[in-house]
C-alpha positions in Angstrom: -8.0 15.5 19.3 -8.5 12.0 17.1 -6.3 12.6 14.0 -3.6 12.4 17.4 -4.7 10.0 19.6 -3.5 6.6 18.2 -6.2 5.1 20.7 -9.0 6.1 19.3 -8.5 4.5 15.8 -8.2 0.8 17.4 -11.2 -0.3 15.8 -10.4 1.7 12.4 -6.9 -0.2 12.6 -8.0 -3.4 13.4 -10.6 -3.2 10.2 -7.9 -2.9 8.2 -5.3 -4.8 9.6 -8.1 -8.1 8.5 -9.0 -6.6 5.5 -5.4 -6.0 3.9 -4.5 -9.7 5.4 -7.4 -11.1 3.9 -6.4 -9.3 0.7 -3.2 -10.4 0.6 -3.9 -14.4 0.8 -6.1 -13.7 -2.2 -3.3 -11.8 -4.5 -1.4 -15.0 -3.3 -4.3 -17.2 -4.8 -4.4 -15.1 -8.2 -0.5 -15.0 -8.5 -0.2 -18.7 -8.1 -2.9 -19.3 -10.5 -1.8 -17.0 -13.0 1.9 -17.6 -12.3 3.2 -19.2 -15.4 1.5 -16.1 -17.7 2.4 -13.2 -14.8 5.9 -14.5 -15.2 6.0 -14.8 -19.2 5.3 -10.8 -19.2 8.3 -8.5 -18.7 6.0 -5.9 -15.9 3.8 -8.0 -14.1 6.3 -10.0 -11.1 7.4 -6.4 -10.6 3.6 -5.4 -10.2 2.7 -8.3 -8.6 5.2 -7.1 -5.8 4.3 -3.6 -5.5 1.0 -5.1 -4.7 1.5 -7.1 -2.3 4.0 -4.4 -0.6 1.0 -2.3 -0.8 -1.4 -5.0 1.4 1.6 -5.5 3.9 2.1 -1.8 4.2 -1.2 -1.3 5.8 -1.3 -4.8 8.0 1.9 -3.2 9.1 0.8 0.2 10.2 -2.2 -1.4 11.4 -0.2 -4.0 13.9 1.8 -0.8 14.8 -1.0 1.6 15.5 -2.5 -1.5 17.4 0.7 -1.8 19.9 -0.3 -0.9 23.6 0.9 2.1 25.6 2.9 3.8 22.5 3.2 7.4 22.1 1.8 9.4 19.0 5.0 10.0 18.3 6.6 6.6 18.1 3.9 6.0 15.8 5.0 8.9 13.8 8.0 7.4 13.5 7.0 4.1 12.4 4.2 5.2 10.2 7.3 8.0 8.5 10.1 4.6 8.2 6.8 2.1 6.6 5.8 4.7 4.4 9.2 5.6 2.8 10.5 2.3 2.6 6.9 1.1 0.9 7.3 3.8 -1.4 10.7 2.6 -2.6 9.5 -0.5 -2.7 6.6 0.2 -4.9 7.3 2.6 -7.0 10.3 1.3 -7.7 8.7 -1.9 -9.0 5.8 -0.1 -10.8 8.4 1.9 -12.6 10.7 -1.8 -13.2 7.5 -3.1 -14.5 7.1 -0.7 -17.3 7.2 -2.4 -20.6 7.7 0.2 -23.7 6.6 -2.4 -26.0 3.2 -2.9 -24.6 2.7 0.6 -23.0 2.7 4.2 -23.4 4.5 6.7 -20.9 1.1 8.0 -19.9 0.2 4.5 -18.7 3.1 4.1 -16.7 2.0 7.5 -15.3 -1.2 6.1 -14.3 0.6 2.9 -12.4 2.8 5.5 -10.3 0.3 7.8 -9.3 -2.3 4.7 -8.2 0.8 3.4 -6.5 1.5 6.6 -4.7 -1.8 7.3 -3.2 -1.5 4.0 -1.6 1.9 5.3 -0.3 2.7 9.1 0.1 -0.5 9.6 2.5 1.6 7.0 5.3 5.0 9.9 5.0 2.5 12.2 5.6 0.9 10.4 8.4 4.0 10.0 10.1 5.0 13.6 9.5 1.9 14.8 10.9 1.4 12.4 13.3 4.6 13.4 14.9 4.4 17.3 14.5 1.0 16.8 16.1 -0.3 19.1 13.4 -1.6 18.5 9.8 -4.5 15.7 10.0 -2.6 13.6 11.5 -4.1 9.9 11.5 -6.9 11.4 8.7 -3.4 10.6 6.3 -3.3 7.6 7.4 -6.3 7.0 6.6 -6.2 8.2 2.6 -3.3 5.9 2.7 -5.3 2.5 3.8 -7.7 3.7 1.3 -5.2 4.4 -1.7 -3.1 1.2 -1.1 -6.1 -1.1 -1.0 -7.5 1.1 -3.8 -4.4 0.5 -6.0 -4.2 -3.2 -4.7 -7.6 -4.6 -6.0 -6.7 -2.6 -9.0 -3.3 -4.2 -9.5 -5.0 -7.8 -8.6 -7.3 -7.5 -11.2 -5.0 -7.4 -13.7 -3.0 -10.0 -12.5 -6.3 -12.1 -12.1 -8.2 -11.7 -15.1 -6.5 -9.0 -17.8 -3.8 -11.5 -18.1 -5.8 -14.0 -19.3 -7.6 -11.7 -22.2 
C-alpha cells in the first residue's frame, strides 16, 4: 500500500525537498532586508524562526524519506523525532512572539493553529507510518502542505506587512 511504502513517494519527496529549500533562501532574502524593522518589533525574530523551522522541517523529512534502503519504520521514527521537536520549536516561538500590545488572544490563536498544521500532521506521520495503520505518508503529506502553507503566510508578513 503507498501511504507505507516510503519508495513510492521519491518523487513527492524530492518536490518538496526543492521547494522548501528554495523557500527558505527566500525567507533569508526578506529577513535580511527587513532585518532592522523585524527586529525593532517585540514577535517577529521569534516568527521569523518558527518559519524558517517550518521550511527545514520538511527539507528534513524529505532528505529522510529520500535515504536508500530504509525501513517504513525507521522513517516513522524520524518523521515522529522531526515532528515533535519542530513543534516545540515552532510553537514555542509563535507563542514567544505574541505581543499583547499589538494583538488580541484570538490572533495569537490563529498563529498557533497555522503553525500546527504545518507541524502535528509529521507526529502523525511518524505514528502512522510506524503502526503501519492510519494514512500513513497521506500525514505527511498535510504536513508539507500545512508548513509551507503557514511559511509563505509567515514570510509575507515579514516581507511586506512590516513595512505598512
Amino acid at each position: 500500500m503507498a501511504a507505507y511504502s516510503p519508495e513510492q513517494w521519491s518523487d513527492f519527496f524530492v518536490a518538496t525537498a526543492g521547494a522548501a529549500a528554495a523557500l527558505t533562501g527566500l525567507l533569508f532574502v526578506a529577513v535580511s532586508i527587513n532585518l532592522d524593522r523585524i527586529l525593532s518589533f517585540r514577535g517577529l525574530p521569534s516568527r521569523a524562526l518558527a518559519t524558517l523551522v517550518l521550511l527545514l522541517e520538511v527539507t528534513v523529512v524529505s532528505v529522510f524519506a529520500l535515504a536508500p534502503g530504509q525501513s517504513a519504520t525507521a522513517l516513522g521514527i524520524e518523521l515522529l523525532i522531526v515532528g515533535v521537536l519542530a513543534a516545540a520549536i515552532v510553537l514555542g516561538q509563535l507563542r514567544a512572539s505574541y505581543d499583547p500590545e499589538h494583538q488580541t488572544r484570538g490572533q495569537l490563536a490563529g498563529h498557533l493553529t497555522l503553525g500546527a498544521f504545518g507541524v502535528v500532521p509529521f507526529v502523525i506521520a511518524g505514528l502512522s507510518l510506524t503502526a503501519e495503520t492510519g494514512g500513513g505518508l497521506y500525514w505527511a503529506l498535510a504536513g508539507v502542505v500545512g508548513a509551507i502553507v503557514a511559511a509563505v503566510a509567515n514570510a509575507w508578513v515579514l516581507l511586506v506587512e512590516i513595512l505598512r
